[in-house]
C-alpha positions in Angstrom: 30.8 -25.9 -12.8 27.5 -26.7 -14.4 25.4 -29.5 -13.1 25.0 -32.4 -15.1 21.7 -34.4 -16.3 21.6 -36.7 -13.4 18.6 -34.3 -11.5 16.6 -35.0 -14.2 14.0 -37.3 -13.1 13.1 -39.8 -15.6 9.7 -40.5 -16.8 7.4 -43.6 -15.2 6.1 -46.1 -17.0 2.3 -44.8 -17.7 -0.3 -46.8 -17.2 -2.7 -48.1 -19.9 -5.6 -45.1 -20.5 -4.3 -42.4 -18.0 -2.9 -39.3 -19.4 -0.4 -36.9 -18.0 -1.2 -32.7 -17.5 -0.6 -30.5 -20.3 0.2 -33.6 -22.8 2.8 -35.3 -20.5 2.9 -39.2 -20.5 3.5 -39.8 -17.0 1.7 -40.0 -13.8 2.8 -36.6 -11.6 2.8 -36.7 -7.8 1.1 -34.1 -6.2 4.7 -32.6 -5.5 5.2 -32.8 -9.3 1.6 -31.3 -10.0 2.3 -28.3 -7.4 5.6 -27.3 -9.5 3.7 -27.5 -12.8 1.0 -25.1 -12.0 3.3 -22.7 -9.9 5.8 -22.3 -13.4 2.8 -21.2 -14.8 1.1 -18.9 -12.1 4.5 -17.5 -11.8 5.0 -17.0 -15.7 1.6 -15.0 -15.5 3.4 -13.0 -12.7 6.7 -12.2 -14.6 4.3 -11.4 -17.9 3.0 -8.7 -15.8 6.1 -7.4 -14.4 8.2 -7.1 -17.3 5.3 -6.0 -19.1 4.8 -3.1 -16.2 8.6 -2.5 -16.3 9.0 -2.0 -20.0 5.8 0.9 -19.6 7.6 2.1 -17.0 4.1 1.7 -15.1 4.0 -1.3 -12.8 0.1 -2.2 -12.4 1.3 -3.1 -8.7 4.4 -5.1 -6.9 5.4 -8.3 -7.1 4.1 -8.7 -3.7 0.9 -7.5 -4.8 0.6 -9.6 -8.2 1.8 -12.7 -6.1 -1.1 -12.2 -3.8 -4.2 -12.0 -6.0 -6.9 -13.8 -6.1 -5.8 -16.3 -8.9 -2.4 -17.2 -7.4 -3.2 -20.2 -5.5 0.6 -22.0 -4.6 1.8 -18.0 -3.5 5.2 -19.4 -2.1 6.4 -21.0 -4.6 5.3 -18.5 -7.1 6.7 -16.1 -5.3 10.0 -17.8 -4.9 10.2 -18.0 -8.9 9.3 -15.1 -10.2 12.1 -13.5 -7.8 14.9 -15.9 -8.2 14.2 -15.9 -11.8 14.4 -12.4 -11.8 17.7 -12.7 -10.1 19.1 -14.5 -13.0 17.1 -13.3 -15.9 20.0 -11.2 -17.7 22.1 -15.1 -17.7 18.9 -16.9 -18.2 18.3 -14.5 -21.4 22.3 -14.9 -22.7 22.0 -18.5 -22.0 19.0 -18.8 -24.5 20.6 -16.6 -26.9 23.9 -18.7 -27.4 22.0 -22.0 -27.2 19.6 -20.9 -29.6 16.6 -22.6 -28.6 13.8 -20.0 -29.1 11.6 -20.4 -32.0 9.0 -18.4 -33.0 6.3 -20.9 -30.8 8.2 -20.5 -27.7 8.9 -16.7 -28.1 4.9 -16.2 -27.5 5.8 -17.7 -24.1 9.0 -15.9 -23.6 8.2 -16.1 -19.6 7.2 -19.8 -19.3 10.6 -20.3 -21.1 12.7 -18.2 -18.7 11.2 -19.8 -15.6 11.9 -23.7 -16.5 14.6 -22.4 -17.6 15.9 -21.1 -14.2 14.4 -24.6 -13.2 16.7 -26.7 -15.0 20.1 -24.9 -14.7 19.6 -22.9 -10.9 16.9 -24.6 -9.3 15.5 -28.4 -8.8 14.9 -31.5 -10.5 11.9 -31.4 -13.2 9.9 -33.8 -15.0 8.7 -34.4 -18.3 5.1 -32.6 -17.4 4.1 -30.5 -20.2 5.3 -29.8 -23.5 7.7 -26.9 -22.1 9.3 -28.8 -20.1 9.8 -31.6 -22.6 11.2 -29.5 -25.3 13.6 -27.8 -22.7 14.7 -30.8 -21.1 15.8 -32.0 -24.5 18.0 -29.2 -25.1 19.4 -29.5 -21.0 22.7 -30.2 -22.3 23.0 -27.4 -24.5 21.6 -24.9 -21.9 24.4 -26.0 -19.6 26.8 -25.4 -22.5 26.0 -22.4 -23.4 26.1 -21.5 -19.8 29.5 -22.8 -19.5 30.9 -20.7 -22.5 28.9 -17.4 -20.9 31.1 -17.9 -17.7 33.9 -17.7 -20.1 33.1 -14.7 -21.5 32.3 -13.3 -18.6 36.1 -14.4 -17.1 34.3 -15.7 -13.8 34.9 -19.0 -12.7 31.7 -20.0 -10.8 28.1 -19.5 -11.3 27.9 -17.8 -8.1 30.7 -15.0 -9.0 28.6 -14.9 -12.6 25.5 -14.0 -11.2 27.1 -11.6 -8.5 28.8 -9.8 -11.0 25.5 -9.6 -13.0 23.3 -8.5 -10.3 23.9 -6.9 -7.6 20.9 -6.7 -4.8 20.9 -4.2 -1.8 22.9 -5.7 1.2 21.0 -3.8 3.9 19.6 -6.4 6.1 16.3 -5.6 7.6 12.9 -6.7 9.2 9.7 -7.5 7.6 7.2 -5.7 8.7 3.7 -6.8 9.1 0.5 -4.6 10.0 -1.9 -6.3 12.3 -5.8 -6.0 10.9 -7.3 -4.9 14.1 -10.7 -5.4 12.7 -9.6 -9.2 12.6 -7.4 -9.7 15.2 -5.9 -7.6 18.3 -2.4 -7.2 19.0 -1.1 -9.0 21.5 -2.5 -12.2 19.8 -1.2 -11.5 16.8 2.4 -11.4 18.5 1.7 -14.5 20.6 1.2 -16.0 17.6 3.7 -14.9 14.9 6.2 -15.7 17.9 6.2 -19.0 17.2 8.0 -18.7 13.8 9.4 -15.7 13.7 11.7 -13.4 16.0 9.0 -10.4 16.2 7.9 -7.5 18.4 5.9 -4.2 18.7 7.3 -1.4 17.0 7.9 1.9 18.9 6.0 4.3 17.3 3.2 2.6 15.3 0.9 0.4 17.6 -0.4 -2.2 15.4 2.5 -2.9 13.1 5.0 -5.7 14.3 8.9 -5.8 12.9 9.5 -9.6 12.2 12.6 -11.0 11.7 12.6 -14.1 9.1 12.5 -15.4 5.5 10.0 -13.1 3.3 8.8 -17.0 2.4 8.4 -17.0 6.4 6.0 -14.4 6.9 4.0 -15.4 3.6 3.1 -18.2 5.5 1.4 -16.2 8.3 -0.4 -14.3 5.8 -3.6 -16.5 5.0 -7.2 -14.7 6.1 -6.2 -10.9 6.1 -5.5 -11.1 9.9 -2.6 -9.1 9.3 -0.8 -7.5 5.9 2.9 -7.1 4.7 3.0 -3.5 4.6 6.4 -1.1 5.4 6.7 0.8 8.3 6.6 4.4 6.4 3.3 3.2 4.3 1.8 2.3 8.1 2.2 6.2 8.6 0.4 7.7 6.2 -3.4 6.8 7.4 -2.3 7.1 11.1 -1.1 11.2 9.9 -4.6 11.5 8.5 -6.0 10.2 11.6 -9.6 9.6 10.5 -12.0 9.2 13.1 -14.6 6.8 13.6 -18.5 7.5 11.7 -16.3 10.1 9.3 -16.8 9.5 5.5 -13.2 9.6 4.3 -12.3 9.1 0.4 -9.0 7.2 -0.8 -8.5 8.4 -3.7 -5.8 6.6 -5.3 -6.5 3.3 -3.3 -4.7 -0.2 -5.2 -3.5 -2.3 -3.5 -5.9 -1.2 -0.6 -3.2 -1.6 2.3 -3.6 1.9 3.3 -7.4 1.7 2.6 -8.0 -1.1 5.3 -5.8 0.6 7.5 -8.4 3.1 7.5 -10.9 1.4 8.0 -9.3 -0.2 11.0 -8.8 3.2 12.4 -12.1 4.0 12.0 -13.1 1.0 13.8 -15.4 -0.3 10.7 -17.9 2.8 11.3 -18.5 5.3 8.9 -17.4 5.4 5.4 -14.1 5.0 3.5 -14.8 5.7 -0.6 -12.0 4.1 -1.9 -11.6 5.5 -5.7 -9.4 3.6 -8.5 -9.5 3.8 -12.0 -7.6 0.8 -13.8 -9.9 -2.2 -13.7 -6.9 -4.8 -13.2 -6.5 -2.7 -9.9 -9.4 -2.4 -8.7 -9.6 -6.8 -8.1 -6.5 -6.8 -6.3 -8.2 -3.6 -4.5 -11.6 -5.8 -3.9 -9.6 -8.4 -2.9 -7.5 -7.0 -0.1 -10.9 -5.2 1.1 -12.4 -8.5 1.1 -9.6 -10.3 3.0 -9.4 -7.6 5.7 -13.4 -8.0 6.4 -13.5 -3.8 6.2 -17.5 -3.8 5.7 -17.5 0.2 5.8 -15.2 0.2 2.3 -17.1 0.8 -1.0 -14.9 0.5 -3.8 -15.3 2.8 -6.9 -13.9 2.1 -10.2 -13.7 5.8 -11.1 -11.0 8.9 -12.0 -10.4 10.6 -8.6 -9.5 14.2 -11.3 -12.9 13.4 -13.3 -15.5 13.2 -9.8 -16.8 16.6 -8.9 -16.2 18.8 -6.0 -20.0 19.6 -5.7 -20.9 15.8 -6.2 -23.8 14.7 -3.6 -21.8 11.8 -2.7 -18.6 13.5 -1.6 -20.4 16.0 0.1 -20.1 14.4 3.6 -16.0 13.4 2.9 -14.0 15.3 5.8 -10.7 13.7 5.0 -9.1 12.8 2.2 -6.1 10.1 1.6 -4.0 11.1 -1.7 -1.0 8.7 -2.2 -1.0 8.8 -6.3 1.2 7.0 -8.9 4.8 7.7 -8.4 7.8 6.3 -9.3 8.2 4.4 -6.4 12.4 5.4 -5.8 11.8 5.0 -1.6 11.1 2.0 -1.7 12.6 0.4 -4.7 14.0 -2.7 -2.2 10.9 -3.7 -0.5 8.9 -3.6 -4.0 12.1 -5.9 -5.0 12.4 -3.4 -8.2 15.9 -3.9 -8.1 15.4 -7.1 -9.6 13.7 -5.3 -12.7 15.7 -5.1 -15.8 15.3 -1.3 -16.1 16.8 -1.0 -12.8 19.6 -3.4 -13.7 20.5 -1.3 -16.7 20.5 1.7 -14.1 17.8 3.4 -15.9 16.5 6.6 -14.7 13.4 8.7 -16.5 13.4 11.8 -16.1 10.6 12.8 -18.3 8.4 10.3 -16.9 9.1 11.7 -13.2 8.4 15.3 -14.6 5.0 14.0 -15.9 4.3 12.1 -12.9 4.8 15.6 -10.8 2.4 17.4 -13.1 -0.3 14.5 -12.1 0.1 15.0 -8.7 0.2 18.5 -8.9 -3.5 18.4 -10.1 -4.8 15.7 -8.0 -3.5 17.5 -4.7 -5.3 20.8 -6.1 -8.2 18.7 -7.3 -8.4 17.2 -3.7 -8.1 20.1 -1.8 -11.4 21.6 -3.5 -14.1 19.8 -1.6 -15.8 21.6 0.2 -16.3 20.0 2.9 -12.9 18.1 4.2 -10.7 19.1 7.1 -7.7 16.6 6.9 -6.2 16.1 3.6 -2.7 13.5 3.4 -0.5 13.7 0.0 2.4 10.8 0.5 3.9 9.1 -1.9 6.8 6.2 -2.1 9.2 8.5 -3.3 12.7 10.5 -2.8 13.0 12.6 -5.9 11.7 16.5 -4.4 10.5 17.1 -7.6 7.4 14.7 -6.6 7.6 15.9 -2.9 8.1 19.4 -1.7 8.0 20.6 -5.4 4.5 19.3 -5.9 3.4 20.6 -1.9 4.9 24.2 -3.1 3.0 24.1 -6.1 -0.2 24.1 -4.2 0.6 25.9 -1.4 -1.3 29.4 -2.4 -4.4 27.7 -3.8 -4.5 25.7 0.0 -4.1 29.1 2.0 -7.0 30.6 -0.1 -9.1 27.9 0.6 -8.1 28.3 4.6 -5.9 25.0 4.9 -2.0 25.1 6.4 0.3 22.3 6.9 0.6 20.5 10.2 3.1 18.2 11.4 2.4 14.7 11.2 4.3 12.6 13.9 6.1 15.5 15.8 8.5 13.2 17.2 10.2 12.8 13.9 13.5 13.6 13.4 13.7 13.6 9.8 11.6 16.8 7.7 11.1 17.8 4.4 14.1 19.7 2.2 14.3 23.7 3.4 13.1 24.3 -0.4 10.3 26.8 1.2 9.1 28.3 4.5 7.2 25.6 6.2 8.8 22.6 4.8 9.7 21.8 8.5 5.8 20.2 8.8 6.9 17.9 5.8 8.0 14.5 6.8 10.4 12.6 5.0 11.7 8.9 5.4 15.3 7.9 4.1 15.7 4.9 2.6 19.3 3.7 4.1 18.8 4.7 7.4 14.6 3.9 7.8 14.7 1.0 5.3 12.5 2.5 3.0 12.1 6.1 1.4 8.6 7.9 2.2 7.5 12.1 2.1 3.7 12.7 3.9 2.9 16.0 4.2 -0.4 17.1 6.2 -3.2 19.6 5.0 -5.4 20.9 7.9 -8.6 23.2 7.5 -7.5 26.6 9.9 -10.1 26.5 13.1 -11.6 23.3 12.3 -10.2 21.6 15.4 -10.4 24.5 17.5 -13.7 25.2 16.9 -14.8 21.1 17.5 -13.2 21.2 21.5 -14.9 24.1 22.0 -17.8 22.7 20.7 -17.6 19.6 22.9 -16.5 21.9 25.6 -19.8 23.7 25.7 -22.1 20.0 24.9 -20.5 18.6 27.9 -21.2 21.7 30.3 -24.7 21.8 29.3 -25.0 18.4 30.0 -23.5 18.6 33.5 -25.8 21.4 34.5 -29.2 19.3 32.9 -28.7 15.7 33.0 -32.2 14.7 32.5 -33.1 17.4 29.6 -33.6 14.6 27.5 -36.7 13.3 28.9 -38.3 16.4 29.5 -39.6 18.3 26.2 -42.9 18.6 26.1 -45.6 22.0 26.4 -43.7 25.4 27.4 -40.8 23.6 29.1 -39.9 21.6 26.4 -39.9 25.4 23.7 -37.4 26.7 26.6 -35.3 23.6 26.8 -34.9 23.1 23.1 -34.4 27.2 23.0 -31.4 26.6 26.0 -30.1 23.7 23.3 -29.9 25.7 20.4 -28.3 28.4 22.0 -25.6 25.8 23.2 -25.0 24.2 20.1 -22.3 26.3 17.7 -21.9 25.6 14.1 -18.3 24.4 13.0 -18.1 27.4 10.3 -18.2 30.0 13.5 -14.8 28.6 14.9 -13.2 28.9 11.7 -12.0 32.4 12.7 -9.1 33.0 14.5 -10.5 34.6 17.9 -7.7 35.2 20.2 -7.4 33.5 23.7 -9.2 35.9 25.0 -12.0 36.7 23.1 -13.0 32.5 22.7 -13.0 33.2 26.8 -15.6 35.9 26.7 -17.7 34.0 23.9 -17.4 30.7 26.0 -18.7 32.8 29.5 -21.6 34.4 27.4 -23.1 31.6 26.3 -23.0 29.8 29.8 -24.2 33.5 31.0 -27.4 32.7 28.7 -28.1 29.2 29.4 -28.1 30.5 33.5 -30.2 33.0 32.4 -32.8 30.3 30.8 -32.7 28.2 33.6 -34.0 31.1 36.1 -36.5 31.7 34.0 -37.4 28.5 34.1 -37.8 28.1 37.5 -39.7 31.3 37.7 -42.5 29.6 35.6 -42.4 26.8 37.4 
């Protein structure tokens, strides 16, 4: 049932004068060298994720933590931290009966648990560091004391131990990857990912491709920020904003930064995304992911979206705002691979910690919807629980009607809306995690006449530049006082379309002014 110590490669002869990494005696091979540095990268890893899941407050994914800046061997960090994880709750019983910890190794609890898995799960090790070497001297009570837990357990395989112990979601499903259209267009991305993986374009979203492979497999394609693992409902979010290119738009909740490059990649790199986020561990995997994606129109601020001013200078150009704040993640507990976590395992469920998490997004989504000058405000977040959805969009609802926002819907082709909790929850939009892979809510805050009042606007620029196609050029002496006179008249601040006029009365207004501009242009020629 357990393996026995044959796998363990023994140690080489050393040669006179060299010396081994981290006080080993032997002469690694690169392959050797590889594994040593990814137990520790991926010990750093689990620190942080076991840390995270203890707070309850993950400082990002696995994913996420995997791809910073100082993982350098990201497969096979990857693949430890999560099969680790996978067999943590044995890995932890195995130590416990063997009794190997000591007060030394307890300090590095997580280097323990991933040699560990190493030894009994995994491959063949050498004697490389002192870890290792005090492990691999205790193998044989490891695989004893995993032998008596199978006993207690009543299973009569490893494999039945560790099903019965954990239990992962069977739903099979595609990876999704989002193509960085500031990097790389679509159709080459395809051409290429099509060479390893089963892929193609999804229905809806234009730049995201559903691949079918090994997570390890698209990892691989993942090297200059040409494209990003991101889910399908996450892709949604900055598409439902729909910023448009020049537009200074603020993310104000931004780490990782997938949903901030997507912006900027709507945007076309013009403009201006602020993308705000307070915890300084964050904000490097943020730089980092803004850096891989080559988004020069980004400027990250390590700042408290609920401490910057309304009235601030900076934000007073911002005519769309992305808020996607902490949450407890429940919609998409699979792709984050939280179902791996111990608190998960232990079927843990906080329900203080969700109320709390409401009240924060209660305020930010009030705090956001207080600049004065934005037109398109998104709140999302990664969860199911409608005490951080329609709850929180209710909440707000009569301060967003005073200040002359409604909800629109987002993706009207969507089948699936928010929960009839309140009239107009039919604009929500709500992802379900069994059927659409992963659970997301978006709803979509829209400034009342904004977008009327721009058409019409453009309406009345392009008819005055159909009747005078050469105005530009001429603007000097009396003609140029009635030609900038005729282009004053045609232009129409934003703030008069943000009344309701009825169909009619936007008719009159729109023949009146063309009545004028004819009426400048006779006396135009009259002078002449």
């Amino acid at each position: 049932m357990v393996r026995s110590m044959n796998n363990v490669t023994k140690p080489k002869p050393q040669k006179q004068g060299s010396s081994g990494v981290g006080g080993a005696k032997t002469r690694m091979s690169n392959a050797e060298r590889s594994s040593y540095f990814a137990r520790r990268e991926a010990a750093k890893v689990l620190r942080c994720v076991l840390q995270g899941d203890a707070r309850r407050r993950a400082v990002a994914s696995i994913k996420s933590l995997v791809f910073s800046p100082s993982v350098r061997n990201k497969k096979a960090t990857f693949a430890l931290v999560c099969e680790t994880l996978k067999r943590l709750s044995v890995i932890k019983e195995v130590l416990e009966i063997a009794n190997v910890f000591n007060a030394k190794w307890k300090k590095q609890e997580e280097l323990i648990y991933i040699i560990t898995y190493d030894i009994l799960f995994s491959q063949a090790i050498v004697l490389s560091g002192d870890a290792e070497k005090f492990l691999l001297l205790r193998k044989v009570a490891l695989e004893s004391a995993l032998a008596r837990f199978c006993v207690r357990k009543k299973v009569k395989s490893i494999e039945e131990l560790l099903l019965l112990n954990h239990q992962a979601p069977g739903v099979s499903k595609p990876r999704y990857v989002r193509v960085n259209t500031l990097k790389l267009d679509v159709d080459s991305a395809l051409l290429e990912l099509a060479k390893i993986n089963t892929v193609k374009k999804d229905d809806m979203i234009q730049d995201l491709l559903p691949c079918w492979c090994s997570h390890q497999g698209v990892i691989c394609t993942v090297t200059n920020g040409s494209i990003f693992l991101q889910v399908c409902a996450s892709s949604m979010v900055a598409l439902a904003l729909g910023p448009k290119p020049g537009w200074e738009v603020l993310d104000a909740c931004s780490a990782p930064g997938n949903k901030t490059v997507h912006l900027a990649a709507l945007m076309r790199g013009e403009g201006k995304v602020l993308a705000c986020e307070l915890h300084k561990q964050r904000v490097e995997l943020l730089k980092d992911t803004v850096r891989r994606s080559g988004a020069s129109n980004v400027e990250v601020l390590n700042r408290d979206f609920l401490s910057i001013s309304a009235e601030d200078p900076m934000f007073s150009k911002v005519r769309a705002i992305l808020l996607d704040p902490s949450c407890s993640g429940s919609g998409t507990a699979a792709e984050r691979l939280d179902h791996l976590l111990p608190s998960n395992a232990a079927g843990f469920t906080d329900t203080i910690r969700i109320d709390n998490l409401a009240a924060f997004q209660s305020k930010a989504l009030a705090h956001a919807l207080s600049f004065p000058a934005v037109e398109r405000l998104v709140y999302s977040t990664c969860s199911v629980y409608q005490t951080e959805n329609e709850d929180v969009v209710k909440s707000v609802l009569p301060l967003a009607t005073s200040l002359n926002f409604q909800l629109e819907t987002p993706f009207p082709q969507w089948s699936r809306r928010g929960l009839p909790v309140f009239e107009g929850s039919e604009h929500l939009l709500r992802t379900d995690p069994v059927e659409d892979m992963e659970g997301f809510f978006i709803a979509l805050f829209v400034k009342k006449g904004v977008e009327n009042g721009v058409e019409q606007q453009q309406d009345l620029d392009r008819a005055s530049k159909k009747m005078y196609p050469h105005e530009e050029s001429r603007c000097q002496g009396k003609e140029g006082r009635l030609l900038r006179a005729k282009k004053e008249i045609t232009k129409k601040r934003r703030i008069v379309f943000s009344f309701q006029f009825s169909r009619m009365s936007r008719l009159m207004l729109h023949c009146k002014k063309l009545h004028q501009i004819l009426k400048l242009d006779s006396m135009h020629k009259i002078k002449s």
